[in-house]
C-alpha positions as CSV (number, residue, x, y, z in Angstrom):
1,X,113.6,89.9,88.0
2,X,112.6,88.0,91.2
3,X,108.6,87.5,91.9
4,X,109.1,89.6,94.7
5,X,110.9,92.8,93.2
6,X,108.2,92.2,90.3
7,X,105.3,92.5,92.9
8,X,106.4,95.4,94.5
9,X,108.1,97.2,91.3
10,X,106.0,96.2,88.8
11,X,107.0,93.8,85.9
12,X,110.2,95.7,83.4
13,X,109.1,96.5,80.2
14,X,111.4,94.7,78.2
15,X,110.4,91.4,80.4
16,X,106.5,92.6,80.0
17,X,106.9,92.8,76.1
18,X,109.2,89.5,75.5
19,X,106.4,87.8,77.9
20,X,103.4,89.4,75.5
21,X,104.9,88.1,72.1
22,X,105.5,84.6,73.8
23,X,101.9,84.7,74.7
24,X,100.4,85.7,71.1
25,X,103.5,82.8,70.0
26,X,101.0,80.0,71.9
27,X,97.9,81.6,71.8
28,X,95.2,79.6,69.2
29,X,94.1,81.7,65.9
30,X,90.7,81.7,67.1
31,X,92.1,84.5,69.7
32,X,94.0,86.4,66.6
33,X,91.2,85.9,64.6
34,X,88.8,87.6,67.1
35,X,90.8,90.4,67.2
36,X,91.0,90.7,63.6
37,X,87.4,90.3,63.3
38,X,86.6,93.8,65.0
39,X,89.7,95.7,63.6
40,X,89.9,95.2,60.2
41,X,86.5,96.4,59.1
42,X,87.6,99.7,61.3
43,X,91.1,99.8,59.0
44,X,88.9,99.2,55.9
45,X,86.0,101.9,56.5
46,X,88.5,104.3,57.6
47,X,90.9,103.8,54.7
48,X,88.0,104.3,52.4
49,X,86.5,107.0,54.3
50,X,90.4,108.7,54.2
51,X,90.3,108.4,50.6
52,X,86.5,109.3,49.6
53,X,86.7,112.7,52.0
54,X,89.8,113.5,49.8
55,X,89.0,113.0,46.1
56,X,85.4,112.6,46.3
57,X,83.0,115.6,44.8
58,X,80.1,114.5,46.9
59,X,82.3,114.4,50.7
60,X,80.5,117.2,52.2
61,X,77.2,115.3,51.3
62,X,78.3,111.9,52.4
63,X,80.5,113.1,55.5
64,X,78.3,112.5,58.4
65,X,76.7,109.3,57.3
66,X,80.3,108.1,56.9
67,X,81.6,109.4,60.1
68,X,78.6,107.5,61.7
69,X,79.5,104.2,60.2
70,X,83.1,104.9,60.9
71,X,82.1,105.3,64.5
72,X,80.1,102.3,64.7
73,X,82.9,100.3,63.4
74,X,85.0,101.7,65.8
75,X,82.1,100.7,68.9
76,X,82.8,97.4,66.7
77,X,86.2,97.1,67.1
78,X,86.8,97.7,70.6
79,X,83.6,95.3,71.5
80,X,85.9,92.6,69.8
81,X,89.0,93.6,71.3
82,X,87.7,93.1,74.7
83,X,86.7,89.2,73.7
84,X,89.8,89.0,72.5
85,X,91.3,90.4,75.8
86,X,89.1,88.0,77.4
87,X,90.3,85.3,75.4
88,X,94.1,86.2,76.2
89,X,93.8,86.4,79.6
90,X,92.2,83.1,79.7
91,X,95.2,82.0,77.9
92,X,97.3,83.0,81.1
93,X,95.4,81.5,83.5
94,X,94.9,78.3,82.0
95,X,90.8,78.1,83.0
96,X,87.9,76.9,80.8
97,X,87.4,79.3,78.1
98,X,83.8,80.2,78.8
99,X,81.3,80.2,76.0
100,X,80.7,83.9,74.4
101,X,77.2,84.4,74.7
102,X,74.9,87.0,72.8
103,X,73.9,88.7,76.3
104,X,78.0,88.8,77.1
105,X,78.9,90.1,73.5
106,X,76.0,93.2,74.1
107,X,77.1,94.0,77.6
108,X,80.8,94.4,76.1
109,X,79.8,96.6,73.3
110,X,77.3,99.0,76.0
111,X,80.6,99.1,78.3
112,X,82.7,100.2,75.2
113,X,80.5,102.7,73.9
114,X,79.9,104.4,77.4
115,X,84.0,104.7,78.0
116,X,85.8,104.2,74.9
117,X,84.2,107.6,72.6
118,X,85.8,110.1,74.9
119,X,89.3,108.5,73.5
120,X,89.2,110.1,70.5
121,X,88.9,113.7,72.1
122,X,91.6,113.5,75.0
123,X,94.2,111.6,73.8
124,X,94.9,114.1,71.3
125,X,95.0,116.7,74.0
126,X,97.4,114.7,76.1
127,X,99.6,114.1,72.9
128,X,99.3,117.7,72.8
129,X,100.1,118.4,76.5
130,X,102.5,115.2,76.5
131,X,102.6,114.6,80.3
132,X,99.1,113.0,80.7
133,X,99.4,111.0,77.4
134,X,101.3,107.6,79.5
135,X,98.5,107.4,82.0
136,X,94.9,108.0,79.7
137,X,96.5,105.7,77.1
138,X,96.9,102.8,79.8
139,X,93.3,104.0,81.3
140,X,92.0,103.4,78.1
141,X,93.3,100.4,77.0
142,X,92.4,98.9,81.0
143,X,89.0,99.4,79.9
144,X,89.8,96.8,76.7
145,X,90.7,93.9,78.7
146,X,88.4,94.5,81.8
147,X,85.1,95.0,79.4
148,X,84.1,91.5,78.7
149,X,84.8,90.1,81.9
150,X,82.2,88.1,83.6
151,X,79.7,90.1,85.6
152,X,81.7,93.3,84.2
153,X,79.6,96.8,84.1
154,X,80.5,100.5,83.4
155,X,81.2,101.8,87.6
156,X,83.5,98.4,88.0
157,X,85.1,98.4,84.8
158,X,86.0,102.5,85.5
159,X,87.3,101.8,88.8
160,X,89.4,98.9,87.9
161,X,90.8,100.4,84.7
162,X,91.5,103.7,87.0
163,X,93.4,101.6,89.6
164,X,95.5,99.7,86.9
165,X,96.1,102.9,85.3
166,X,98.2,104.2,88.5
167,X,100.4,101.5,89.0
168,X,104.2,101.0,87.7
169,X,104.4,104.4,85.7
170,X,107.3,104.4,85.2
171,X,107.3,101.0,83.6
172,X,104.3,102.1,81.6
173,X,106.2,105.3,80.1
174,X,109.4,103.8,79.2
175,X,107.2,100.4,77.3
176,X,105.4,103.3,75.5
177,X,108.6,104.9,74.6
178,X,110.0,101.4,72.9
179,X,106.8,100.8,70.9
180,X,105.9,103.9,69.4
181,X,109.0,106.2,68.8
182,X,111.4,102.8,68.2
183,X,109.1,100.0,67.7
184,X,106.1,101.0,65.8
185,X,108.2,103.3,63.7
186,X,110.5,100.1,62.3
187,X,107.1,98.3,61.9
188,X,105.7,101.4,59.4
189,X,109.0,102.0,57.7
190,X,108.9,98.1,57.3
191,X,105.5,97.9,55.8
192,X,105.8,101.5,53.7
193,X,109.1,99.8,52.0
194,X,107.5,96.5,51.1
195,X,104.1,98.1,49.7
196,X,106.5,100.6,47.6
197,X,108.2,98.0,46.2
198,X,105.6,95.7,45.1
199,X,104.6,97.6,42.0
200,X,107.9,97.8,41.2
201,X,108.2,93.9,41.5
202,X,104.7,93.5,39.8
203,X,106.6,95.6,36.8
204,X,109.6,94.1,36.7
205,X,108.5,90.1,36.3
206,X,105.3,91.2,35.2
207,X,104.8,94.3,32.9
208,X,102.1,95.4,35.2
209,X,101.9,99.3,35.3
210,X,100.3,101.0,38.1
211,X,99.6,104.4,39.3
212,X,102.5,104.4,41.9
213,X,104.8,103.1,38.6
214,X,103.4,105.9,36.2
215,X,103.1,108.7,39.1
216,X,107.4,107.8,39.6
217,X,109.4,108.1,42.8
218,X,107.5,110.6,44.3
219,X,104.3,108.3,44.9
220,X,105.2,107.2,47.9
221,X,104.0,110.6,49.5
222,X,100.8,109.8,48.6
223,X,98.6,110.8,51.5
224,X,96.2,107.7,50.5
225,X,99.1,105.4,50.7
226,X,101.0,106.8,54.1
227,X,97.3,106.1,55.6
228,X,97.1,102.7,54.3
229,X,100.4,102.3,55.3
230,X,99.7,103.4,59.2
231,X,96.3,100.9,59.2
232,X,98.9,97.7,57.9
233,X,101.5,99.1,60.9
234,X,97.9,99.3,63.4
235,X,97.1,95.7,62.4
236,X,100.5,94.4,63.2
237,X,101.5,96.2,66.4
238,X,98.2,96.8,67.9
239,X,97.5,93.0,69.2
240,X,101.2,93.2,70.9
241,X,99.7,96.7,72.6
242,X,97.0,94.8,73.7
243,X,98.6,91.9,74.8
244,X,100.8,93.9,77.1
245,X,98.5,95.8,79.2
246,X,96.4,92.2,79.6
247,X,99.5,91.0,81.1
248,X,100.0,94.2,83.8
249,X,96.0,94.2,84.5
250,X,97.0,90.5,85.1
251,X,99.9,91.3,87.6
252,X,98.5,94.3,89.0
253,X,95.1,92.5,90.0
254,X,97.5,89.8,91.3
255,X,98.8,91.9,93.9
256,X,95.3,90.9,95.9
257,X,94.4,88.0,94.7
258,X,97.6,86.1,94.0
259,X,96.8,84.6,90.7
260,X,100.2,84.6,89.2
261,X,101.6,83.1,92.1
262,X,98.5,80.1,91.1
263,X,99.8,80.5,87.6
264,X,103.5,79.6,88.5
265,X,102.3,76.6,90.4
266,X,100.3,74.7,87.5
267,X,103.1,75.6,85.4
268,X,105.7,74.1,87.8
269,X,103.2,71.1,88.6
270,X,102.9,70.6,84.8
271,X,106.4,70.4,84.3
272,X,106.9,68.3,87.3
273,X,104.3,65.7,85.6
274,X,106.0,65.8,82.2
275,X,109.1,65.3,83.7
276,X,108.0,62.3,85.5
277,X,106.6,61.0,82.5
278,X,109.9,61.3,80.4
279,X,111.9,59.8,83.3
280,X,109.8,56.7,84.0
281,X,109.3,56.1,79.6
282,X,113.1,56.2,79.7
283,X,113.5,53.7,82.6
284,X,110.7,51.6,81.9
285,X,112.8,49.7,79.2
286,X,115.6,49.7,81.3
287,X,114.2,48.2,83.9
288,X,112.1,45.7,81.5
289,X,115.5,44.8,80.2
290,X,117.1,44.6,83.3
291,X,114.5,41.9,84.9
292,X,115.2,40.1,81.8
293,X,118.1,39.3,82.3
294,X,118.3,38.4,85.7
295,X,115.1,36.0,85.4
296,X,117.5,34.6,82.2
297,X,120.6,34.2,84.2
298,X,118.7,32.7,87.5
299,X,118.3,29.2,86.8
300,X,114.2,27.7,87.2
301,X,113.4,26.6,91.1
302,X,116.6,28.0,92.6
303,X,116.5,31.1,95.0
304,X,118.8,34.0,93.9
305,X,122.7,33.8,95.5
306,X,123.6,36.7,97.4
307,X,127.3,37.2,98.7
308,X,126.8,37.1,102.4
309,X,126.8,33.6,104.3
310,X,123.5,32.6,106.7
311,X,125.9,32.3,109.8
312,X,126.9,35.5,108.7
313,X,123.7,36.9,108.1
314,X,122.1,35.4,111.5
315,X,125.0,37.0,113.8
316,X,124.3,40.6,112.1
317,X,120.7,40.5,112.8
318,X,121.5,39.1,116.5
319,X,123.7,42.0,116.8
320,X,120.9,45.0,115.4
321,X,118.4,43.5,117.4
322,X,120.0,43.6,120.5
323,X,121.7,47.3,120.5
324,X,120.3,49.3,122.9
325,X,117.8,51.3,120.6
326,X,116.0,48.0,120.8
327,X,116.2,47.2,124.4
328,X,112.8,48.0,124.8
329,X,111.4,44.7,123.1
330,X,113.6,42.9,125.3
331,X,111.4,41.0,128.3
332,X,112.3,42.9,131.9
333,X,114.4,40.9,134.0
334,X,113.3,40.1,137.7
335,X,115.7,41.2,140.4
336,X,117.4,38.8,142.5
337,X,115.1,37.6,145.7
338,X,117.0,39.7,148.5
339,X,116.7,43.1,146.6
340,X,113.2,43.0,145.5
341,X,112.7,42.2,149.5
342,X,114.2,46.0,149.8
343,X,112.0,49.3,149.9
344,X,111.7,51.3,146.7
345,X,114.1,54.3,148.8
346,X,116.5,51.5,149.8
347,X,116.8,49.9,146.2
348,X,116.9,53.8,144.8
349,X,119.6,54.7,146.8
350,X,121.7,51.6,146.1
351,X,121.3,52.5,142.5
352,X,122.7,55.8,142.5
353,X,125.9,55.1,145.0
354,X,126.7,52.1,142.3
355,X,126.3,54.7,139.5
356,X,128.4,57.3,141.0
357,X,131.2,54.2,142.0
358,X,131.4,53.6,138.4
359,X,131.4,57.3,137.5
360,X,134.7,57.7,139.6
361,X,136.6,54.8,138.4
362,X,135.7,56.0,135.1
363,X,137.4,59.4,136.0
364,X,140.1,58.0,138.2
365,X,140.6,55.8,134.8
366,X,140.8,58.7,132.5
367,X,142.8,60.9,134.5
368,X,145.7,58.4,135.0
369,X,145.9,57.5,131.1
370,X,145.5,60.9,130.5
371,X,148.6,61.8,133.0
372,X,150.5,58.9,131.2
373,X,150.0,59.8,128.1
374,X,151.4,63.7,129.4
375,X,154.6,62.0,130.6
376,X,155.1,60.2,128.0
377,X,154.2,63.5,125.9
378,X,157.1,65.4,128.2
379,X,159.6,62.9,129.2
380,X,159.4,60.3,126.8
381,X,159.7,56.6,127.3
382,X,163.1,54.7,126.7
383,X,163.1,51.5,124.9
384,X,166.4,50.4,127.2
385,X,164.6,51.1,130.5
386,X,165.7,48.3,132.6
387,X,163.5,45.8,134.1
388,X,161.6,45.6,137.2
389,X,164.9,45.5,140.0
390,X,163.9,48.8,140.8
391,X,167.6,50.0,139.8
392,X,166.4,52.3,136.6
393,X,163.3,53.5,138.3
394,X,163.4,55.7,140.6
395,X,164.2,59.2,138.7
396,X,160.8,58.3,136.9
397,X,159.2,57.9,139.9
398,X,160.8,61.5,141.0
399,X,159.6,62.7,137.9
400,X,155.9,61.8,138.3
401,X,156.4,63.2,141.7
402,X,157.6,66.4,140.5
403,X,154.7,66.3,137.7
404,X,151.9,65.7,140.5
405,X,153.2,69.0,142.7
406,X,153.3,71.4,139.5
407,X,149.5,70.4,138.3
408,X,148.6,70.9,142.3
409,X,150.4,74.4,142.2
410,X,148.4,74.9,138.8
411,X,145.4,74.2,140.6
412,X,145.7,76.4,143.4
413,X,146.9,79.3,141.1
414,X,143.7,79.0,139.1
415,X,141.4,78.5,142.5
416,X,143.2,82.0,144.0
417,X,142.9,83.7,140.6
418,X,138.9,82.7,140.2
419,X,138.5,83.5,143.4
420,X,139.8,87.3,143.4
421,X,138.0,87.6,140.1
422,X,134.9,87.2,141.9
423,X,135.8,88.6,145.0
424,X,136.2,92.0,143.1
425,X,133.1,91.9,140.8
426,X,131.2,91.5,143.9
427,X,132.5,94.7,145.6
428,X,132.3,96.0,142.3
429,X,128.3,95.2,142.3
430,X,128.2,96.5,145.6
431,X,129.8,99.9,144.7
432,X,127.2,100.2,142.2
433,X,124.6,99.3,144.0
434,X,125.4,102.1,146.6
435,X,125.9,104.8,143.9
436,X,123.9,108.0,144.6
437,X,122.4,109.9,142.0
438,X,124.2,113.2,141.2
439,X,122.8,116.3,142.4
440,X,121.3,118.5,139.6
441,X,122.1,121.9,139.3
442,X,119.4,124.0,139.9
443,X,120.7,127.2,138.2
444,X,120.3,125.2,134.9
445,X,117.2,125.6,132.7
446,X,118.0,122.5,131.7
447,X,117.1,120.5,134.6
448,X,113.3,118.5,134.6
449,X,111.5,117.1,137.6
450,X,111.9,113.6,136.4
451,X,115.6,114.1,137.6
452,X,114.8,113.3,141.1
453,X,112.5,112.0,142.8
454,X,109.7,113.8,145.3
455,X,111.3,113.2,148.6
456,X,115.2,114.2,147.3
457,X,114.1,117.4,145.5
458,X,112.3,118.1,149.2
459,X,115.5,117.1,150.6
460,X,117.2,119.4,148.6
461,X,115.0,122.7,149.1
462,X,115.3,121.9,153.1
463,X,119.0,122.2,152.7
464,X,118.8,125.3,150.3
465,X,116.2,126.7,152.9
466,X,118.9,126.4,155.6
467,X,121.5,127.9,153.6
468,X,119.2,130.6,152.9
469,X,119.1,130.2,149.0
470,X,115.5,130.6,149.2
471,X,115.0,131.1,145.1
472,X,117.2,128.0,144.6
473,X,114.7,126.6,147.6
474,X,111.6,127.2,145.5
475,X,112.3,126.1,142.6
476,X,113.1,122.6,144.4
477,X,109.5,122.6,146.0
478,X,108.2,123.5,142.8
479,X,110.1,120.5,140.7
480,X,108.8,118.2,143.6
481,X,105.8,119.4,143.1
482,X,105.7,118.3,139.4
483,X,107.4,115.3,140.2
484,X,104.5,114.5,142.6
485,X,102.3,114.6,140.1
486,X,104.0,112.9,137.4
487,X,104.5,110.1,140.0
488,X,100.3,110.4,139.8
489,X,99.7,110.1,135.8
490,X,98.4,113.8,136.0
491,X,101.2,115.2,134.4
492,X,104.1,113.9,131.5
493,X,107.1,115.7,132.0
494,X,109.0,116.8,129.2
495,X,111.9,119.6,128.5
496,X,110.3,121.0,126.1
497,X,106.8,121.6,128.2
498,X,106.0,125.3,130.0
499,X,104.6,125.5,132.8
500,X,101.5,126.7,131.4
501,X,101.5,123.7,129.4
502,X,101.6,121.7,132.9
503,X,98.7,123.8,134.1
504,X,96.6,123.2,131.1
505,X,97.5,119.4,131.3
506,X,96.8,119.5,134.4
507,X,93.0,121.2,134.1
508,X,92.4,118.4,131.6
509,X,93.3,115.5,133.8
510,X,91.9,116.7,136.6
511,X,88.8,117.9,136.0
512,X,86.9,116.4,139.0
513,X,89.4,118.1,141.7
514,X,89.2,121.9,141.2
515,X,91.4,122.4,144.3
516,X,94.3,120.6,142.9
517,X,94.2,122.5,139.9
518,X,93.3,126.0,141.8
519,X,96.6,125.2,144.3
520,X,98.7,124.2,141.3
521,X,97.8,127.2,139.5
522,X,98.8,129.3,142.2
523,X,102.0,128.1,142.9
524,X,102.9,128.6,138.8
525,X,101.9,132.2,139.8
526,X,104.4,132.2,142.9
527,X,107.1,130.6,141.1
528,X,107.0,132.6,137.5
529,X,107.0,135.8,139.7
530,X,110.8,134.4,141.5
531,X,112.1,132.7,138.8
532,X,111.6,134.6,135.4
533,X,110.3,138.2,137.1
534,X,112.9,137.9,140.0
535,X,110.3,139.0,142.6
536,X,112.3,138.7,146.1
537,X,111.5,135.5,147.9
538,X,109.4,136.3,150.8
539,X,108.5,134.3,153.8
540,X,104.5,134.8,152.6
541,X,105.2,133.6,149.3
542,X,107.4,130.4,151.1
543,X,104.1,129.4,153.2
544,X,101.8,130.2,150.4
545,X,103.9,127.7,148.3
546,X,104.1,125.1,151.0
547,X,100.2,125.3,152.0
548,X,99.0,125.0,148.5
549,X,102.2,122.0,147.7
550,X,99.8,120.0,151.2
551,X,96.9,120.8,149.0
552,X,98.3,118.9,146.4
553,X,99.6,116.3,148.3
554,X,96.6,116.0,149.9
555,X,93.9,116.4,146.7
């Protein structure tokens, strides 16, 4: 998986678990052994507690003192497995492991014993309830390898572990899927089959008799040995557990601080500097060897031969040294006595015509091999041409003739052709430029103000006036009239806008010029009435609407 698709989708969890055993693979035993420190006295107290609360006469007497040292091994336990997480994640950065102090140690175990208790009541409930069990499990085990970090304390330990919880789920769900149902259940058939067989082994080489031996085939579903069995399983697939989560607090953290990408980089740079040391120990005795020889086969107080003459070696450097990207160490050479009399204008403009004389030989040189080499290319050239009498010559001077008059035709065919091609984009561009905008038909609902502008949509209610289509008429006035005032930021028109909306619009935008918005307002009046009540179109109404359209204008 690329860094990138890991940043954004979260580390796989095949790729986060082949990544965790690597890291327990190089990690020192004092990191294991921390671990082991805290969790085996937990698997020991509660094996013996398992077994005393089920055989022994005196349990209900001895149950709560044992439950209370069982708990306090557990506070143990998890105290040690967040040094060990510690430890671990030191182990991926590469930093200074920094000394555990006493004050660190008790910090840890007051962090575990504020979050870690309330394990033991809700993940059974979201085993029970199954869909909450993915993200309390990864909350839980967050708070593990966040406890014991430096300046840690109960609010930023919760809010990190919460925030770590609620990233990549789906990666989290399917890793729990392969380590408990696939996993961890190889890992306890594993462990249940080797302890079953050892008294059988003790027996066989041994005579030994046990109680699994005596009790026969049916020992094995001893509830004292199916929980010894689980705390073996806990001791060898719980670090693993541990070490993953580490790793996706590690790359979810990175996410704003970028301390994989830092990882990568000292890894690289490492490799880098072991590489280099590998290449330059195998090439050192090469080269060792290599000067050896040649001071062997060079004979004392004589220079070393090369293959290259001096004369040949002094005409090679003449020639570097004086191409023209070294011109400029060259001295400046003075002009001759009459031109440096000459102005600076005089001297400039002799300069250019002499570079533009050179320019068109050049050309007149290139077109005429150019125009031989197309005869020659066309006609051909015949080896018994005669000689210069003049006898053989003259159809190939009619040729070139003929030659000269088609590329002239050529040219004048391409001059008439460009210049009709432009000749009609320009009256093309001019035809454009005079197009007129179409007249909108006002009998559509469709039709905005921002059709038009003010002065056409007058235009247009002039001529409908004079036609005597005085609805059609109004409605113009009454488009110019929004079109006025979109042209004045007071309004935005849009198709999908009433012409209350306008009115309210307009109240907010205009707040400092009651007229405008009394006018306006009346002129909505005058128009819903004609146009949606179909009120006949009077010549009071016409004037009203004009007067209060000057008002608006005007405001």
């Amino acid at each position: 998986m690329s860094r990138k698709r890991q940043r954004q989708e979260g580390p796989g969890a095949l790729e986060l678990i082949e990544e965790a055993v690597h890291l327990l693979r190089l990690a020192p035993a004092t990191v294991l052994a921390s671990y082991y420190l805290g969790s085996l006295p937990f698997v020991l107290g509660f094996l013996y507690f398992w077994a005393d609360m089920s055989r022994s006469a005196d349990a209900y007497d001895r149950c709560e003192p044992a439950a209370l040292a069982l708990g306090g091994l557990f506070l143990w336990m998890k105290t040690w497995q967040s040094v060990f997480a510690r430890q671990l994640k030191q182990e991926i950065t590469g930093r200074t492991a920094v000394r555990l102090t006493v004050g660190r140690f008790l910090r840890s175990g007051v962090i575990q014993t504020v979050l870690q208790p309330s394990k033991l009541f809700l993940l059974p409930l979201a085993v029970a309830i199954l869909l909450p069990f993915g993200w309390l499990f990864a909350f839980y085990e967050n708070v593990t390898a966040f406890g014991a970090e430096d300046g840690a304390d109960v609010k930023s330990v919760l809010g990190k572990a919460m925030r770590q919880a609620q990233l990549w789920q789906r990666e989290n769900h399917v890793g729990l899927l392969l380590i408990f149902p696939a996993f961890g259940l190889m890992v306890f058939l594993n462990v249940a089959l080797g302890m079953a067989q050892v008294p059988h082994v003790l027996k066989t080489f041994l005579g030994i008799e046990t109680a699994f031996t005596l009790a026969g085939k049916w020992s094995v579903l001893n509830t004292t040995f199916l929980a010894t069995c689980c705390g073996v399983a806990f001791l060898c697939l719980d670090p693993l557990l541990k070490a993953i989560y580490i790793l996706r607090c590690f790359y979810g953290e990175s996410l704003q601080t970028g301390e994989d990408l830092k990882v990568e980089l000292k890894r690289f740079l490492r490799s880098v500097r072991t590489a280099t040391m590998a290449a330059l120990l195998v090439l050192l005795p090469l080269c060792s060897g290599r000067a050896a020889t040649l001071a062997e086969s060079t004979p004392p107080g004589s220079a070393p031969r090369s293959g290259i003459s001096p004369e040949e070696l002094d005409r090679a450097i003449e020639q570097v040294v004086n191409g023209r990207e070294y011109t400029w160490r060259q001295p400046r050479e003075k002009p001759p006595e009459d031109d440096a009399k000459k102005g600076f204008l005089s001297t400039f403009v002799k300069g250019m015509l002499t570079t533009l004389r050179q320019w068109a030989v050049t050309v007149v040189k290139r077109s005429a091999e150019a125009l031989e080499w197309l005869i020659e290319k066309i006609f051909g050239r015949s080896r018994s041409m005669p000689g210069r009498d003049g006898s053989g010559t003259g159809w190939m001077t009619s040729l070139q003739l003929l030659v000269w008059i088609l590329l002239a035709l050529v040219a004048c065919a391409a001059a008439i052709f460009f210049w009709r091609v432009w000749k009609r984009r320009r009256q093309t561009t001019e035809a454009l430029s005079e197009t007129v905008a179409p007249i909108p038909d006002l009998t559509d609902e469709n039709v905005v103000a921002s059709q038009l502008p003010e002065d056409e949509w007058m235009k247009l209610a002039r001529e409908l006036l004079g036609r005597g289509e005085s609805r059609l008429a109004l409605r113009a006035f009454y488009l110019a009239s929004l079109a006025h005032l979109a042209q004045r930021e007071m309004i935005c028109i849009a198709k999908f806008k009433s012409n209350r909306d306008y009115e309210h619009e307009l109240r907010r935008r205009a707040r400092a010029q009651p007229g405008l918005q009394t006018a306006f307002a009346e002129n909505v009046t005058v128009f819903d009435r004609v146009w949606y009540g179909m009120h006949e179109v009077t010549a009071d109404a016409l004037r009203l609407f004009q007067t209060n359209f000057d008002k608006i204008k005007a405001c």
